[in-house]
Each structure stands twice: as C-alpha cells, then as structure tokens.
N, C-alpha and C positions, 0 to 999 in steps of 0.2 A: 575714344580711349580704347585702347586692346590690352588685355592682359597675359602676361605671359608667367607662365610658372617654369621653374627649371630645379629639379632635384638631386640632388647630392646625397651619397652614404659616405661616413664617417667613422669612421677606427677609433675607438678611447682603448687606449690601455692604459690599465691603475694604475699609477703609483705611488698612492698618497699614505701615510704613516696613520692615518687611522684604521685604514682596513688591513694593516700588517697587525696593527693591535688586536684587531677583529678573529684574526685566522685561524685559531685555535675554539672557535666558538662555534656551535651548532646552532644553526639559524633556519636546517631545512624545514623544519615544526613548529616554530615559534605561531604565537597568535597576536597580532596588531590590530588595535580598536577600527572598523571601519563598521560603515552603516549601509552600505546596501551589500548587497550577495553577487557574485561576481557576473551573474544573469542578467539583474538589472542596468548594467550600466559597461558593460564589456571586461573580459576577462584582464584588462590591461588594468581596469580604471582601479578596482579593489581588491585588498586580498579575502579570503574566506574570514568569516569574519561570523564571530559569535553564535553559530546554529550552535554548537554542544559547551559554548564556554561561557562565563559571568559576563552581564552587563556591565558597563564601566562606571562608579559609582563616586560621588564626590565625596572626597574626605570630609569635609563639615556636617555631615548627613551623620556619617557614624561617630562623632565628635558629639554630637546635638542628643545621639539616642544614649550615648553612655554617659552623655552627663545626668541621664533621667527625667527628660523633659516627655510628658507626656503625649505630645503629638507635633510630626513634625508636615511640614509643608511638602511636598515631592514636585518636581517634574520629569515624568519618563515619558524617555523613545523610545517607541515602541512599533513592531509591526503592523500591532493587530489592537487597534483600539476596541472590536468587539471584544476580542479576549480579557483586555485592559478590564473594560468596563463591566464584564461577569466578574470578577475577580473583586473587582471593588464592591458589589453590591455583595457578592456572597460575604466579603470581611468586613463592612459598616464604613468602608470609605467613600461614600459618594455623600456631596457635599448638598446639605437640605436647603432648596430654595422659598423664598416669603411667598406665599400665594399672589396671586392680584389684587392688586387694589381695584377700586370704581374708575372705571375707561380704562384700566387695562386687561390683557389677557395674556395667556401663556400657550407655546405651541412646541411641542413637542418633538424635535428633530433628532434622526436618526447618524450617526458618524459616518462617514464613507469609511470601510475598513479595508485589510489588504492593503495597505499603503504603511508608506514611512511617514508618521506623527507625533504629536506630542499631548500629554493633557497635566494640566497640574491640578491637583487637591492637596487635602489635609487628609492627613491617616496616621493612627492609635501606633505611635512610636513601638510599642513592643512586637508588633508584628511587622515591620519594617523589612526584618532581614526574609520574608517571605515574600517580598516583592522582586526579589532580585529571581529568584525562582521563575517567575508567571512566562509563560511563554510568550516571545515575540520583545519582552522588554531588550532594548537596547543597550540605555545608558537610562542613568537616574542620576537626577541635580539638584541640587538645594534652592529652592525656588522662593525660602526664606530670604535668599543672600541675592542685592541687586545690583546688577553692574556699577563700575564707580566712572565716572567723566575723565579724559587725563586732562592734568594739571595745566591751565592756558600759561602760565608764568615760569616753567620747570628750572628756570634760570636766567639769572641776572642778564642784561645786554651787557655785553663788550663794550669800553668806552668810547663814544662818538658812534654807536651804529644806531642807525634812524631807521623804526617801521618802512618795511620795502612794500604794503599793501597796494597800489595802485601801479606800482613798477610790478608787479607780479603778474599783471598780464603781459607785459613786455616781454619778462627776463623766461615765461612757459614758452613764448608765441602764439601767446590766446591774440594780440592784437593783431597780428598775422594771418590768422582763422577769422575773426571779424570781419578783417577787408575780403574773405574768400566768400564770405557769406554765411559763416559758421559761429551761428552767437548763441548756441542750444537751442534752436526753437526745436520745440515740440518735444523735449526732453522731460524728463518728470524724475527731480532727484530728490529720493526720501533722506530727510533730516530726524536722525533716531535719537533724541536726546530730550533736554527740558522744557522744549517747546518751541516756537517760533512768536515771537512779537510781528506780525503783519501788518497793524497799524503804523507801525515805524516805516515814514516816506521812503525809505531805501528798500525798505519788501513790499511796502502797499502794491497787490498787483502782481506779486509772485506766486501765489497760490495757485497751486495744481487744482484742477476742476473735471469732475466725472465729466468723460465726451461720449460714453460708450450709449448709445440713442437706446439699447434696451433695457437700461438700467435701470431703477426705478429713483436711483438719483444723480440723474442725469443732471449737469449744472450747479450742482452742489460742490464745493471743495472736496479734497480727496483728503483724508486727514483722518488718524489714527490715536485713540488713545484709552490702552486696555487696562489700566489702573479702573477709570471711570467705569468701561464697560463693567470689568468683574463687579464692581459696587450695584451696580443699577440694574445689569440679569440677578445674582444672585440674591439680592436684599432689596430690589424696587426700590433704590434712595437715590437721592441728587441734591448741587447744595439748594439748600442750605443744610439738609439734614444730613448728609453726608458733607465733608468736604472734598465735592472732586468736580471737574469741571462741565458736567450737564449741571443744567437748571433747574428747577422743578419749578414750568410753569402753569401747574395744574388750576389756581387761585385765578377765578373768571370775576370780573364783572361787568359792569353795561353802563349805557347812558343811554336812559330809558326817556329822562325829559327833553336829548337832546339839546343842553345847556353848556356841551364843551367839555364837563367834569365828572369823571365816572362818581357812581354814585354812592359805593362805599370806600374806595379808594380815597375820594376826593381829586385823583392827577388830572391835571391839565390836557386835554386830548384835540383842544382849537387846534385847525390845522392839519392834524392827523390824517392822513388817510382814513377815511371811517371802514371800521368791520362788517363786512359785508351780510355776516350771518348775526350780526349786534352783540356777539359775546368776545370779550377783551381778555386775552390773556395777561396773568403775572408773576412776575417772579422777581428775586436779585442777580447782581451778575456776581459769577462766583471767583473774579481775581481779587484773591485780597492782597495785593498790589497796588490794585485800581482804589479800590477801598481804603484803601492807607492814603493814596495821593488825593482824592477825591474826599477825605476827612470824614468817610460814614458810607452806609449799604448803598450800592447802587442801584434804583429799581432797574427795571427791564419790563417794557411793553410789547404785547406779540399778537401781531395782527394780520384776520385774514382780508386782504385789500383786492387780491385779484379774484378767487374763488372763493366762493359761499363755502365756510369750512376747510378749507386747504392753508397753513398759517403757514407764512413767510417773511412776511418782515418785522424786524426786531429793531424797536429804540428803547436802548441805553439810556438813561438820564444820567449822563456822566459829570453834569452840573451841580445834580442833586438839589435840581428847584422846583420839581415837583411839576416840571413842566415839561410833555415830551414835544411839544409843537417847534423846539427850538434845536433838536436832537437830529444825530444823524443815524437816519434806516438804515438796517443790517436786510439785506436781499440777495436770492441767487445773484451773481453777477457783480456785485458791489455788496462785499459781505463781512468789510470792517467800516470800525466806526471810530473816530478820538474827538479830540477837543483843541483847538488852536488857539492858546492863553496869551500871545503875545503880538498877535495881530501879522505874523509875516508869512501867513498862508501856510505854514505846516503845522500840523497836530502835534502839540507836545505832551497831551493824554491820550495813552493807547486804551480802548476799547477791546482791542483784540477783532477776533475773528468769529461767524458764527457758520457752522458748516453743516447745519441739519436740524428741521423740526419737528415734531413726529407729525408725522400725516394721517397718521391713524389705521392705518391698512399694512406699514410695513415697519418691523423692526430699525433699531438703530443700525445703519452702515457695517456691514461686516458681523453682525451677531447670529445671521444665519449660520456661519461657519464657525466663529470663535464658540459658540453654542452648543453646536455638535463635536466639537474636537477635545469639549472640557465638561462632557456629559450634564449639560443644563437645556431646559424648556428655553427656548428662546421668548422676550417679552415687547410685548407689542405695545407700545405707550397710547394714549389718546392725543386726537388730533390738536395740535397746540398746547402740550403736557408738558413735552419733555423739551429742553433748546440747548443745544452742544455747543461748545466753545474752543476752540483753542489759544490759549492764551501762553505765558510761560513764565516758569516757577524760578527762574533763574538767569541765567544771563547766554550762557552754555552754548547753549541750541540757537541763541539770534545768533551770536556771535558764527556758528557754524555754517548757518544760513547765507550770511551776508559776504563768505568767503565763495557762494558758488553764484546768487543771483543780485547780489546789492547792484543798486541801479546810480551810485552817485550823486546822489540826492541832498544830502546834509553835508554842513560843514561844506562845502563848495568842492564837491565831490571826494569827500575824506576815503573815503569806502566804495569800492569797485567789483563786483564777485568777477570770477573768469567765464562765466556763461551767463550775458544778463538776460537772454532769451529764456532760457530754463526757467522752470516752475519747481515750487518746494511744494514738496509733501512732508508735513510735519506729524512726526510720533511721538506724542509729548507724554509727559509725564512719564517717562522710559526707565526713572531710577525710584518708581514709588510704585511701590505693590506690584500686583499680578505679576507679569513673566515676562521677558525680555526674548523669547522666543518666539511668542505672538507675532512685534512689532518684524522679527527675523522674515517669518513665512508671510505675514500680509505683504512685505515687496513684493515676495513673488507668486502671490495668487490673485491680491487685490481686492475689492469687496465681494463679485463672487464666488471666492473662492477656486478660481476657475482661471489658469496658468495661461489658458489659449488667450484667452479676453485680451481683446486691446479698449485702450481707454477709461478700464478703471483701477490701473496698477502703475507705479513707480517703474522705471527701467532700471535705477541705480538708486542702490541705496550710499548713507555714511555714515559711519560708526565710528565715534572720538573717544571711546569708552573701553575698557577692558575688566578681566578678574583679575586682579594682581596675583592671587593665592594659591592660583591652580597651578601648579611646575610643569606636569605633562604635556606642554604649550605644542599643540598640535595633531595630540594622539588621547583629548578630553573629548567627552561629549559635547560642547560647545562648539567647540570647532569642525568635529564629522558632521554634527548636524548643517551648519550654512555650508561646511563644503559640497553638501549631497543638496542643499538646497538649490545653490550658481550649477552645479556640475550637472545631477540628475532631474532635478521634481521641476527647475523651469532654469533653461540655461540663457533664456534671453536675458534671466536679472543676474546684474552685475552688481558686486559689493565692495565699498571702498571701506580699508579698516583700518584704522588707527595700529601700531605695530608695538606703541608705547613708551614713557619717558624713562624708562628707567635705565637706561644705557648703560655701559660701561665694563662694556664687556660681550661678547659673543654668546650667543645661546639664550640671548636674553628676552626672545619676542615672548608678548604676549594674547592670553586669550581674548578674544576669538581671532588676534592680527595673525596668529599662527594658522588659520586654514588652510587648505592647500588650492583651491579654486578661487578664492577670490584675489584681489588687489592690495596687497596688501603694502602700506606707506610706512614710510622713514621720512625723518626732517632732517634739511641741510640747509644753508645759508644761504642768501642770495649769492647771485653768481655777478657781484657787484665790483669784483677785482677780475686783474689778468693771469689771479691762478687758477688752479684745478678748483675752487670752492670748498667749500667744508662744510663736513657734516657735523651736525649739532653731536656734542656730544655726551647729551643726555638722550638722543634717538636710541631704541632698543635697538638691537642686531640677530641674526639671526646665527648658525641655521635652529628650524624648530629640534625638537624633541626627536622624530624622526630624519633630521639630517636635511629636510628639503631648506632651500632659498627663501631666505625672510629678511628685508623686504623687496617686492616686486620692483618698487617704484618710488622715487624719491621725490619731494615737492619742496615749496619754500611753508617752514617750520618757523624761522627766527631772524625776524616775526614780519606783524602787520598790523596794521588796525581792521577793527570789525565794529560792526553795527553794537551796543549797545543798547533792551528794550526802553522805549521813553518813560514808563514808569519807573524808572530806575536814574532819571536825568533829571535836569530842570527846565529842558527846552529842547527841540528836535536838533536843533544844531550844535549840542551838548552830547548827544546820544551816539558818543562811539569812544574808543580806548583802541588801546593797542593789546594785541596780547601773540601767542605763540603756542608750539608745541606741538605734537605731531597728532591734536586736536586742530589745530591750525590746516598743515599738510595735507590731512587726509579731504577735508571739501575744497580744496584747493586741487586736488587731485580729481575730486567728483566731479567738480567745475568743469574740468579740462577734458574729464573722460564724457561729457555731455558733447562738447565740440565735436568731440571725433567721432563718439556716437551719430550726430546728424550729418557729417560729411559721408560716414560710411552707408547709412542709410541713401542717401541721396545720388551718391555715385555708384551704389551695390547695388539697391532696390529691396534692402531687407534690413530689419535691425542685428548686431551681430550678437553673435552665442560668446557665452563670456569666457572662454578659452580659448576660441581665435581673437577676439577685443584684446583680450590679457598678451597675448601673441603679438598682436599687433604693436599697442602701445609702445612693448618694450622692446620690440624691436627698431620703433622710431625714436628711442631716447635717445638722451649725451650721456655718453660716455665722462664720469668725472673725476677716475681712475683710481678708484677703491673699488677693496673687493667684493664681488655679490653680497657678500652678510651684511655689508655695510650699505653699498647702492642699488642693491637689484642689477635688474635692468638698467637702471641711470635715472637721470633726468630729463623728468616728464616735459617734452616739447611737441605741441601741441601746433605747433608751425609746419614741423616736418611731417607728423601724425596725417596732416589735413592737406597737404601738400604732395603726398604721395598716394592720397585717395583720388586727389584732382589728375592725378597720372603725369607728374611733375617730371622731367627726362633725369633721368640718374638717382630718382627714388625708388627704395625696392623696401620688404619686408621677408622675415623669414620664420619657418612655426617649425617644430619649437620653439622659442624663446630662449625658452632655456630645457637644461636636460639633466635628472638625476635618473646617473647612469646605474647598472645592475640590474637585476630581476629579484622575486622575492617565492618561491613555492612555485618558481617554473616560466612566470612569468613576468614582463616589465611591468610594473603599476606606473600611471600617470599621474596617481596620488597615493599618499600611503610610505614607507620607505621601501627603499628599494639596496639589494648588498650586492657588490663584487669583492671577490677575493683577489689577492695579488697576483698578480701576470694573467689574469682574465682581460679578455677584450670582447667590446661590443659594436653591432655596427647600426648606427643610427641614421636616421634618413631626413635629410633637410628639407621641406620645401620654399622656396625663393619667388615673390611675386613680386612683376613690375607691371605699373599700371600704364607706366610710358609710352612714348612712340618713338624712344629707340633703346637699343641692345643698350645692357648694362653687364659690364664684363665683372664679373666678381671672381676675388681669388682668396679662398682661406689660408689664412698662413697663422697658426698659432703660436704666438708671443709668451712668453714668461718674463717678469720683471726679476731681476738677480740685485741685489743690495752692491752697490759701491762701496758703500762704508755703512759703518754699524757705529755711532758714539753714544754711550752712556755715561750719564751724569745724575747722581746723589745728592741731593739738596734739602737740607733741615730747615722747615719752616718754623723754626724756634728762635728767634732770634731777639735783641734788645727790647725790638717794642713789644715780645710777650712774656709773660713770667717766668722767670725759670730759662728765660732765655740762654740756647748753645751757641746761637750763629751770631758771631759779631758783626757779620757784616751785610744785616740786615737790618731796621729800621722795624718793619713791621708795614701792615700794607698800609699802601699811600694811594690811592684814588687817582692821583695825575700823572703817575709813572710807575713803568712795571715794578714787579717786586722783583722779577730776576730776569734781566737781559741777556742774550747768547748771538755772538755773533756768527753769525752762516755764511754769507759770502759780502768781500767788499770790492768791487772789481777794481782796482786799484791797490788791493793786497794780494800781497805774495802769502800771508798766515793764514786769510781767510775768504780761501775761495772752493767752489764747487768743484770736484772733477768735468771738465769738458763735457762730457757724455751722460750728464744726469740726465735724463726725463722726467722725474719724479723725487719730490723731497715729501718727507712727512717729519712731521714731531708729534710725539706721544707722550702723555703724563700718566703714573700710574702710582696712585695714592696708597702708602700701607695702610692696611684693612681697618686696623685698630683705631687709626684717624679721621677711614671715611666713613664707618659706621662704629664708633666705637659701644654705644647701649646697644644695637642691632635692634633697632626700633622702626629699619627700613627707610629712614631717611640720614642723607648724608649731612657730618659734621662740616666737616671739607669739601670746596669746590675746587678746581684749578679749570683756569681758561689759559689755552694755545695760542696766539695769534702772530700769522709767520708774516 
C-alpha cells in the first residue's frame, strides 16, 4: 500500500443571515467556558479561558442553597487539587472516613496536582459561594443530580416497520469489515450505564480482561463501578450492609473434620475444590435480581484452590441447596456463573460476573487513583474479604452491550452487535451515587491511572445517557470536561455519545452529546427503502450552544432488538425485545468505530487519536442529504471506513471533516466557538489521503440545494372522532390507514407530479406548541409520524 496525501486551500466567504444578525455585537472580549489554557493544548484548540473570570456553575447548585438545605454535594474542576484540598480542610469539607476494620488497613495517598481534575464531596451549603473563589476551580456540578438513560422506546414504530437488529450489520457494512477481517478484535468498548448482564449466552465471553503483564490484576475483568467504591473507601461496607455490589466476604469457616460440611455453616463443600490454607470464605451475592428469581439470599463460597491464601474462585449457590458441589466456579478466565432450568444447555439464571477478590496486598481496582483524586486513604481489604461483582440494575446497559458485541446466540441468532470480536468494559451502577465523572476519566486512564498504559484501559467509551436540564449544551462543564478529556489528558480514548430524544427542532443536543471532541450520534432509520432514509424524528439536532455541528454521525436508531438480562426472562431464549433511540445509535455506532478502529491499527501500525478517527469516519459516511444539524457527517459505513484503510483504488479521506469557520480573540479554535463577520473570508487547508495504488482525481465543486416549490398546508386534528370536533372530514385516528393522505407524485398524472429536476423531496410536520406540550411538563401531548 502507498499513501498519498494531497492538500488544498479553500476560500469561505460568509453569507449566512446569522452573522448579519451578529454584526452589530462586540465579541473581541467575550469570555467562553473552556478548560485547559491555550498553552496546554495549542493556541488554535482553546480560547483564554477562566484565569481572572467565574467558574461555570450548575444552576441546581444555587437552587439547592437557596432553598436552605444545609449541605450540598459538589463536584469541581479544578486545576490544582492541592489547592482544592487546603481549601476544604481549612473550611470542614473533607469528607471523614470509618477507620479499619480487622484485615484491613488504610494508606494514605497523595493527588498528582497541576493537572486538570475533579473531586467531589459534601460541603456546609452556606459557604458554597466561597468555592467559586478557590483558585484553579474550573466549573462546579451538582454531583447530587445523576445522569438520566434516554428513553429505549422515544416513539411508537410506524406501521409494518420490523426491528432492523441483525440487518444492521448489513445496512453499516459491518458485514463487509467481517469478511476484511475486521470483527473488533482487540478492541475494548466501555459500556457507561446500568451494568452488563454477562451471564446472558450472547455476552458470556465478552468481558474485557487486564492484559497489561504489570498489573497487579492482570487477568481479572476490566470493570468499573464507583457507586460501590465510594461506599466501601469511605464507610468500609459491602452487601449486605450496604447495598451495592462488592460482597463482604469477611465470614471464614473450616472443615476441620474433613466430612464435606463446613462446620458452622453446615454447606455442602463434597466436591469442592478444597482450600488450600483450610479457611472458607462467605458471603451473599448482592443481585437482588438473582435473589428475587432464586426465591431467597444467595450464598456465595470463595475459595483459595491454587495458592495457599490467594482467594479466587467463587461458587454461587444459585440453586439455594445448600450445596456448592453442584455450582458453577467464578475464576480469572471463566468469571460468570448461571444456572440452566430447562435442560437445552443455556443458562437461564444469570449469576453475573465476578472481577476481583482482595488479595490482601492491593486495594480494589482503580482506588489508588479514585483515592487520591477525591482526597480519601485508600483501603486495603483482607485476603478473601472483599468479592466484586458486576451484575445489572436494569435492562439499559445489556441492552447497549449487546448492540456492540452480542454474539447470536439466543433466539437462533435474534441479537447480533456490530463487532462481535470487541470486549465490554462495563461501568455499572453509572445512574446511583457517587459521580458520572469518574466512570468519564477511568476510559481514559484505566486502573492505573496512567493515560500511556496499554491493556488496562477501554479505547472507546458509550454513553446513552444525558442531563436534560442544562441548556448551555456545549459551553457546560460537563461537556469542556470529556472534551479536554478525547482532546487533551489522552487522545487515543474516543467517546461515542448519545446526542438525545428530544428532537424537534434545531439547537436541541444535549449534555454531554454536545462536546466538541468526541462522536457524537443521531438516530435515523434503516436505510431499508430506495429513498434518501430518514431521520427519527425525535433525534435531537444540533448545532450546540456555541454553533458547532451536532451530530458527528448518524446510526440505525429505530430500532432493533437487544439482549434482554435473564433475570428479567423466563428462559435464555426469552431474553431479548426490541427497543430503540439514540441509546440504541450510539453502541451501534461504538460497534462500528471498533472495526475501523482495528483496521486502522492494523494497516497504520498505531491506534488512532480521536480527531483524525473522528476525521476519518466522517469522512467515509453516506451522504443522506440532510443538513449537518441533522446527519453530521452521514451515515456511518463501516464497509467504506475499512475499505479505504485496506487502500481500496478510488478511496480517499480528508481532515477536516468538517469546519467551523471564523476565529475567536485572534485566533481559529478547533473547539470552542469560533465568529466571522459578513464579507470576511477565510482560507482553510484540506488534507486528502489515498491509501491506493492509483491516482484519485478529486474535484470540489460546492452545491447548494434551492427549493422547487415550497407547499404548505393546515390541518386541524379536531375532527368527528374527538370532542368538540372542527374537521368533518376526519374520523379520528384509525390504526390501518393514515389519518391524512397527500398526494405527491403519480406518474401518470398531469396534477400530481414532481418537477423533472427534483433531487430531493422532504415533508415536514410542525405541531402548534400549545398541543405538543400543552402543561409544559416536557413531554409531548402530540406525536405526528411522516411517512413518504
């Protein structure tokens, strides 16, 4: 393969009716929220930003202090955690940890400072507005308030349209990338949400696993969940005394007569692997899920079988007979467990997952760092104390799971992900307690903390999640933070973000979909006709708050079927639904960016930084002739993507991608917003790569689409079949025929045809206000579905 680059400059001159609106406005002084200093990350990337002005501060923060609550929650960005952390000890905000208990101990780590970070506590509401003061704070978040999931169902299906799940490798070109040899191996995609059901035969086997040889859990799952941690540094609890998903398998005993049945216990241990040091650990398993299906506590035995003292395998009694001799071993390497109720070899009780036991020498996974960054002694369990689980509180997170690595397994292959080679890294429990920022940064430092480290970090994360509340969608601290995270602190991690349902309109993305560095998705329909396609249209639209392009990249949205956890079925082949929404899109989109991920690696020799990936992608879409706010980039093809990495003849790419044009205090920003004034021109500089083995002549010629015709039409949805009915000549809706027909073209009439010269038809419904939210309670009274 040879690669050839060829660069082009480029002339924009404005003319667009929003910056005439603009021109009258002084914008050379303005100050726009960014999180690094224009040093750190080049003078293009950010504008000057907060050394002498307010940190950016969440309205429900000062909502919370004036309604007179006496302490509220924070989390602030900050430069200087040192600083952070004198400031909280001199004003009584550092948060008191339980001593140790017997077998364990506490150790006391210091914050790496001089860096861009986060920490959250609690702190005495009245001195609140002294926080904004402390130097090096950033932004401050309400760390009471936790993301919400979007909605898998945001809208009824259209009648006769069938889940497109398994045709959705088809209709990306994932099965194109397949036959290239591109099925995500070696890809590692974080799933941020309610968990991961892994017992469910379609994920059994997906789980990302530490490879990094100096790890100290090397072999162990890769798997995240700081609800738990906060409980268990700060209070030394686990369930059952807390509820959250470590164990506390502190409760030892023995079989001292060697009779098979521990001795105060009484459990059945025939069989067992015997402990090698003779002491047994105990505990419950903490899904109450499993618990509910399983009709009572689940014990849980933890045993050390290969080393004298080193505790690693775990049986479940997911039977609840008191007997673990019949149970299946939780072990590095094979590290779920269920139960198969109906004899045809799959497990229709999930067990879950078990991804860590203390070994007694090293903390839990990742508490060196989350420790230090949220001013606590890090706590060291005893050996065979403590047993992690990932399990899942909902549905949410399989479901997201099984859109990137479902292996086809149930249902005679119901559920399909787009990279069944990829592994999940699950960050569960992601909408309960502690902070949704943690799970942010652990993609991109991993358990040690340590950005460089290969093998014990995710490359891509996904996020189906947003803040509905926040309006400044893209100029919040939510969003500067992951954008400085993909952009500046580690650019190999890429992050796929949900863009959100709430459609209907432009301007509508939301947090964190509005960042400016990552990937951020829209949902469109399959592209299962021979028109242009369609975009859902409950997909939010962009542009953000500061004007940039939202979203990057569009996927199939509506809909699919997905994995279903078995504790939530009656049988493994029971365990999946259909669902949608641009929860759906966005690991459909992660899926796909894993493919292209290992093609690129494979034919590059490096993993890509997430602004040429982001480049890449979108420069390999379709085209599906809507405008940016609506498709991005287009439609994610994943054929073409991988296709033109193998240096396929007449493929090429080009970066930018895309271009918001202007400058902002002198300079262009790459992120951030950027203003021209009218009859200003900028020249922009293309670069164009072909990886082929011949010339690929390329010629810009920039199109504008001009309207043919413009018809509008008025129609009262008041009619006979509703009260108070205006419109006689409607019925009311009827389920097997539209409610309002329109004809567009019949080639065969003279009254109703197209102009010759169409390219492009659209119809648009636009519902008065008062109907589509008449309480303004944020959900619509009114739907209207299109269908051309």
């Amino acid at each position: 393969m040879r690669q050839r680059t060829a660069s082009a400059l480029m002339l924009l001159l404005l003319l667009s009716s929003l910056s005439v609106g603009m021109a009258s406005a002084d914008f050379s002084q303005a100050r726009i929220p960014s999180i690094v200093d224009a040093d750190d990350a080049g003078i293009s990337d950010y504008s000057q930003d907060f050394q002498s002005g307010s940190p950016w501060v969440e309205s429900s923060l000062w909502e919370r202090v004036d309604s007179g609550v006496d302490q509220v929650r924070v989390t602030a960005i900050t430069r200087s955690l040192g600083t952070l952390n004198q400031w909280q000890h001199d004003n009584g905000a550092i948060e008191e940890q339980k001593p140790a208990k017997r077998g364990e101990f506490l150790i006391a780590i210091d914050p790496i400072d001089e860096q861009v970070d986060h920490r959250t506590f609690w702190m005495d509401a009245r001195i609140f507005h002294k926080l904004t003061g402390v130097p090096g704070v950033i932004a401050i978040l309400d760390a009471e308030k936790a993301p919400e999931p979007y909605d898998t169902m945001p809208f009824e299906s259209p009648p006769g349209f069938e889940p497109e799940s398994v045709r959705s490798g088809e209709i990306h070109g994932a099965n194109d990338a397949w036959e290239r040899g591109y099925a995500g191996e070696g890809m590692v995609v974080a799933i941020a949400d309610t968990g991961v059901d892994f017992g469910h035969p379609d994920l059994n086997g997906t789980q990302a696993r530490v490879t990094d040889p100096k790890s100290p859990y090397e072999g162990w799952p890769l798997m995240f969940d700081h609800n738990s941690m906060y409980y268990w540094l700060v209070y030394g609890e686990a369930y059952p005394t807390r509820g959250t998903w470590y164990a506390d398998t502190s409760q030892i005993d023995y079989d001292n007569n060697t009779d098979g049945l521990l001795d105060d216990s009484g459990y059945n241990i025939t069989g067992v692997n015997a402990s090698l040091s003779g002491a047994y650990h105990l505990g419950e398993h903490p899904d109450w899920r499993l618990i509910d299906k399983a009709g009572g506590d689940v014990p849980i035995l933890v045993v050390d079988d290969r080393v004298s003292g080193l505790y690693e395998t775990v049986y479940p009694d997911i039977n609840r007979d008191d007997d673990f001799s019949n149970d299946v071993p939780m072990r590095p390497g094979e590290e779920t467990a269920g139960l198969d109720t109906d004899g045809d070899g799959l497990w229709d009780i999930s067990g879950g997952l078990v991804y860590w036991v203390a070994d007694g020498a090293n903390g839990v996974p990742y508490t060196d760092t989350y420790a230090a960054r949220h001013g606590y002694a890090n706590r060291i369990p005893g050996a065979g104390n403590l047993t992690l689980f990932m399990i899942e509180s909902g549905s949410h997170g399989t479901l997201c799971a099984s859109a990137v690595s479902a292996q086809g397994v149930v249902s005679d292959g119901k559920v399909l992900g787009m990279a069944p080679n990829a592994t999940i890294s699950s960050i569960g429990n992601h909408y309960s307690g502690g902070h949704a920022l943690d799970g942010w940064r652990f993609i991109a430092e991993g358990y040690d903390g340590i950005t460089i480290t290969q093998g014990d970090q995710p490359h891509i994360g996904s996020f189906s999640f947003g803040y509905s509340s926040i309006d400044e969608a893209g100029a919040d601290g939510y969003s500067l933070y992951l954008d400085w995270l993909t952009r500046v602190y580690n650019d190999n991690a890429s992050y796929s973000v949900a863009i959100g349902n709430g459609g209907h309109g432009f301007g509508t993305a939301k947090v964190p979909g509005a960042a400016h560095g990552i990937f951020s998705v829209g949902a469109f329909s399959s592209r299962s006709s021979d028109s242009w396609g369609q975009n859902a249209p409950w997909s939010n639209r962009g542009p953000n708050v500061v004007g940039r392009m939202d979203p990057d990249i569009v996927s199939v949205g509506w809909s699919a079927t997905g994995d279903i956890p078995l504790n939530q079925r009656n049988n493994a082949n029971s365990a999946w639904g259909t669902w949608g929404g641009t929860s759906l899109a966005t690991p459909i989109a992660a899926g796909l960016m894993a493919l292209v991920a290992q093609a690129w690696q494979h034919n590059l020799g490096y993993h890509p930084g997430s602004q040429e990936f982001r480049d890449f992608v979108l420069s390999t879409s379709d085209d599906r002739g809507y405008e940016p706010f609506v498709q991005g980039g287009g439609w994610f093809n994943a054929s073409r993507a991988t296709a033109t990495l193998d240096g396929a003849n007449g493929t090429w790419w080009a970066s930018p991608a895309q271009w918001n044009s202007g400058t902002f205090q002198g300079s262009h920003r790459d992120a951030n917003i950027n203003l021209m004034r009218p009859g200003q021109t900028q020249d922009v500089a293309l670069e164009f790569e072909n990886y082929g083995d011949t010339d690929v002549m390329l010629r810009f010629t920039p199109t504008a689409f001009e309207p043919l015709e413009h018809t509008v039409l008025v129609w009262e949805s008041l009619g006979n079949g509703s009260e108070d009915g205006a419109n006689d000549t409607w019925d009311g809706h009827q389920g097997d025929r539209p409610d309002l027909l329109i004809p567009l073209h019949i080639s065969n009439s003279t009254e109703y045809r197209l102009p010759v010269d169409t390219l492009q038809l659209r119809a648009r419904a636009t519902i008065e206000y008062s109907a589509f939210d008449e309480n303004q309670d944020r959900s619509s009274e009114e739907r209207v579905f299109l269908q051309v």
